[in-house]
C-alpha positions in Angstrom: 0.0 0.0 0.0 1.2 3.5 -0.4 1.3 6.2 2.1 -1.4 8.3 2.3 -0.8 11.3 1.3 -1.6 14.6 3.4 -2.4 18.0 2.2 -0.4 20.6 4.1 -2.6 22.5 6.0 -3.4 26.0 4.8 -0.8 28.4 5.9 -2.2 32.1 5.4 -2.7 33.7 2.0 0.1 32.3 0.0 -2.1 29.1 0.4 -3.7 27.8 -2.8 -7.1 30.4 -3.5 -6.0 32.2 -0.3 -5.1 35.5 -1.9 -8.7 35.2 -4.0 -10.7 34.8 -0.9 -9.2 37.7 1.4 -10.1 39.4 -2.2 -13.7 38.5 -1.5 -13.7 39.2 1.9 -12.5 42.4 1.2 -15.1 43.2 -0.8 -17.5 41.6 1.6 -16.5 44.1 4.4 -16.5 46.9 1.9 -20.1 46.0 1.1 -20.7 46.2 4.4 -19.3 48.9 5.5 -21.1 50.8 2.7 -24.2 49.3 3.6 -23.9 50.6 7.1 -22.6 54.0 6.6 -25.0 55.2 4.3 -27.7 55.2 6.6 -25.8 56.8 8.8 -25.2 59.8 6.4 -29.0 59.3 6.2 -29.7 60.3 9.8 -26.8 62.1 10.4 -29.2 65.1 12.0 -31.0 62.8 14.5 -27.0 61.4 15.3 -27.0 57.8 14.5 -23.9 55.8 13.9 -23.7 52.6 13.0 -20.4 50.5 13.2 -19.5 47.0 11.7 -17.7 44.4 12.3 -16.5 41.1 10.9 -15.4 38.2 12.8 -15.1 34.5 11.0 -16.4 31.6 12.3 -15.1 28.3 11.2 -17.6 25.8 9.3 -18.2 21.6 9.9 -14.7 20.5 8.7 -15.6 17.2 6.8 -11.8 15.5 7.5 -10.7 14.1 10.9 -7.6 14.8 12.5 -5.7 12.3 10.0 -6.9 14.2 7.6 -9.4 11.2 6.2 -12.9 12.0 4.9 -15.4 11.5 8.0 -18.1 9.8 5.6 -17.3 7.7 2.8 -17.7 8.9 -0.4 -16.4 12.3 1.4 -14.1 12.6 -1.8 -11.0 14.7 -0.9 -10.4 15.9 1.9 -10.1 19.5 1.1 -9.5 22.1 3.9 -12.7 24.7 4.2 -11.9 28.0 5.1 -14.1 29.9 7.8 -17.3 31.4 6.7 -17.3 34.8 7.1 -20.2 36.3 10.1 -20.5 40.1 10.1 -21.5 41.6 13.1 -22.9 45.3 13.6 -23.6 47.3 15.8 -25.6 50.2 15.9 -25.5 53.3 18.5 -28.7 55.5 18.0 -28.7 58.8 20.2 -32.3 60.7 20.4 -31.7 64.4 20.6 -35.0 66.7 21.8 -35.0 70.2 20.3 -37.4 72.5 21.9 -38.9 75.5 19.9 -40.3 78.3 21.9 -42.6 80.9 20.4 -43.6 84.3 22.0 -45.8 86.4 20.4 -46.5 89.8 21.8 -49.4 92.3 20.9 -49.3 96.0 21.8 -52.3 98.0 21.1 -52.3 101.5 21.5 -54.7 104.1 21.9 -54.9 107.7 21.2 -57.6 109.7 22.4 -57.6 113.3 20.7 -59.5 116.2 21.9 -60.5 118.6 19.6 -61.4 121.9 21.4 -62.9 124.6 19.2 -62.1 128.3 19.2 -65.1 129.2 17.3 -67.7 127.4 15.1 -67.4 130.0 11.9 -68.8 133.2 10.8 -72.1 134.8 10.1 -73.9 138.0 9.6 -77.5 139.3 11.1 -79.4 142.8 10.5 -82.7 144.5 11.0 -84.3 148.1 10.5 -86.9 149.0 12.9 -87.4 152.3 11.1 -86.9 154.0 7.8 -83.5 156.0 9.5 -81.2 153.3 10.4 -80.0 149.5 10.4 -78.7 147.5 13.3 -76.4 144.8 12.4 -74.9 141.9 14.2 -71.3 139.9 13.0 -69.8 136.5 14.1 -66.2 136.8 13.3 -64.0 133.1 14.8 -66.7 132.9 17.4 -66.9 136.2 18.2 -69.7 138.6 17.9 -70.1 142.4 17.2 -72.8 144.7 17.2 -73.3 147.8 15.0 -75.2 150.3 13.3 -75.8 151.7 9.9 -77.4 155.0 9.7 -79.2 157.3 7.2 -80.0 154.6 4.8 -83.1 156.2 3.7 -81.0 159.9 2.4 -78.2 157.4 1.4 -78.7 153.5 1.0 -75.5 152.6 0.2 -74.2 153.9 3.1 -71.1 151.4 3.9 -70.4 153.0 7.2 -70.8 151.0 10.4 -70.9 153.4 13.7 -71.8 152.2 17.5 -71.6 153.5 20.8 -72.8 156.8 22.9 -71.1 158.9 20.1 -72.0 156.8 16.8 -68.1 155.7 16.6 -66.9 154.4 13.9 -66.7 150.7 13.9 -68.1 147.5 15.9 -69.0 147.0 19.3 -67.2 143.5 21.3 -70.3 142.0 22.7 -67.8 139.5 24.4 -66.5 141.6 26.6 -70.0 142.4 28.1 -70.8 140.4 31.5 -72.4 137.3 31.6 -70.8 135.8 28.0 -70.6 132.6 27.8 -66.7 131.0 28.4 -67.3 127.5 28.7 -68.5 126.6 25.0 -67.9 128.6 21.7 -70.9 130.7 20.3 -71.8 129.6 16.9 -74.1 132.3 15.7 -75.8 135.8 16.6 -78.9 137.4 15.6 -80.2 141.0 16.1 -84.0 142.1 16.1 -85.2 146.2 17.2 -88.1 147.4 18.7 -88.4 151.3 19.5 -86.2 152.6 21.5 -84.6 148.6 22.4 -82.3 145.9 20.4 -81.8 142.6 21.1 -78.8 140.6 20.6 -78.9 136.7 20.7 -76.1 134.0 20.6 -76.3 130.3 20.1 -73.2 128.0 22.1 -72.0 125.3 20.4 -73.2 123.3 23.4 -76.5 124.6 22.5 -76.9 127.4 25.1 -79.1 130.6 24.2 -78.0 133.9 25.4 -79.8 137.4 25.0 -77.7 141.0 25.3 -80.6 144.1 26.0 -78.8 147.3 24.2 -80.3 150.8 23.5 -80.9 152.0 20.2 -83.1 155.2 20.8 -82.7 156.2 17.2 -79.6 158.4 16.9 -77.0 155.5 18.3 -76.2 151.9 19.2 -75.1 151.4 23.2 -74.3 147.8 24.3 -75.0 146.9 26.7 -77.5 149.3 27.8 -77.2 151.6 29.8 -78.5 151.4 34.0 -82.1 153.1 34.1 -83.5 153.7 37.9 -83.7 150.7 39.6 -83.3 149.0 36.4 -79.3 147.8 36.7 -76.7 147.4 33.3 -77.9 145.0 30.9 -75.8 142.1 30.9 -75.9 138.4 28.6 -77.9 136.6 30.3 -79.5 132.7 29.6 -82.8 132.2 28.3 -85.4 129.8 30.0 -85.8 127.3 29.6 -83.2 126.5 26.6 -83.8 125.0 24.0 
């Protein structure tokens, strides 16, 4: 019989296929490696990280220790490299963000108050008699009295006269007591009677007011003068208002 022969055992890569295996293995890792870092790039903003692995793990060897098949019809007994196992692991770290939102309203209020100096202008008159015309003016919220005489010897007469001595010119009627301070007058009338005129003045609150001048024919006096018992006429409020 002739000796048996023995296959020497595999000794690293210069053994027969060894270099072509660690070639596959290679790429096997490299595979894996891709496989596991690309879903790492994946998540990279919730920070997961995956790592691998490989480790080899040595198949059912079919020869004994003689190196003879362990089953008959075993053929040759070839040595059979480890089977490659590839192990990974995979660190996963949950990171909370918190979003805070403030929102802020201001709301501001202006209140304006509009306080009025006068409510406009206007322009009253009467003739009690064929001789003269008394005339009334509201001028920025204040009124004037006056008086236009011999209209009947000449009617276009532009000249406006008032007091005692027929001066030339307006009277103030709100520097008389008893005018009204606390709301703007918004119009003035005039109305003559004999010897008497009357001025009247409407506040822009509403308030009526009546002035008692003289007018005996030959001038305009506001307020009129004290008769007797019968004190200075003064601007006084009617009753009941209106």
């Amino acid at each position: 019989m002739s000796p048996e022969r023995k296959r020497a055992p595999w000794q690293g890569p210069a053994a027969p296929g060894g270099a072509g295996r660690v070639r596959r293995l290679a790429a096997i890792a490299t595979a894996v490696t891709v496989a596991v870092a690309t879903p790492a790039v994946a998540v990279a903003a919730g920070m997961t990280s995956r790592t691998g692995a490989t480790t080899y793990t040595a198949g059912p060897h079919p020869c004994d220790e003689h190196g003879k098949p362990r089953h008959r019809g075993g053929g040759d007994c070839e040595t059979k490299h480890p089977q490659p196992t590839v192990t990974v692991t995979e660190t996963t770290t949950a990171t909370a963000t918190v979003t805070a939102t403030t929102t802020e309203t201001a709301t501001a209020t202006a209140t304006v108050t509009a306080t009025a100096t006068a409510c406009g202008t206007g322009v009253d008159s009467t003739q009690p008699n064929g001789m003269e015309q008394y005339l009334a003016a509201l001028v920025n919220g204040t009124p004037f009295a006056g008086r236009r005489p011999n209209i009947n010897a000449t009617p276009d007469n532009p000249n406006i006269v008032s007091g005692p001595a027929n001066t030339p010119g307006w009277t103030d009627l709100s520097t008389i007591a008893g005018y009204p301070t606390n709301s703007p007058v918004c119009d003035v009338s005039v109305d003559a009677n004999g010897s008497d005129a009357f001025y009247k003045i409407i506040t822009q609150g509403g308030s009526v007011y009546t002035l008692h001048c003289a007018a005996n024919g030959t001038a305009l006096v506001c307020p009129a003068p004290a008769q007797g018992n019968v004190p200075q006429s003064r601007w006084t409020a009617v009753t009941p208002q209106p």
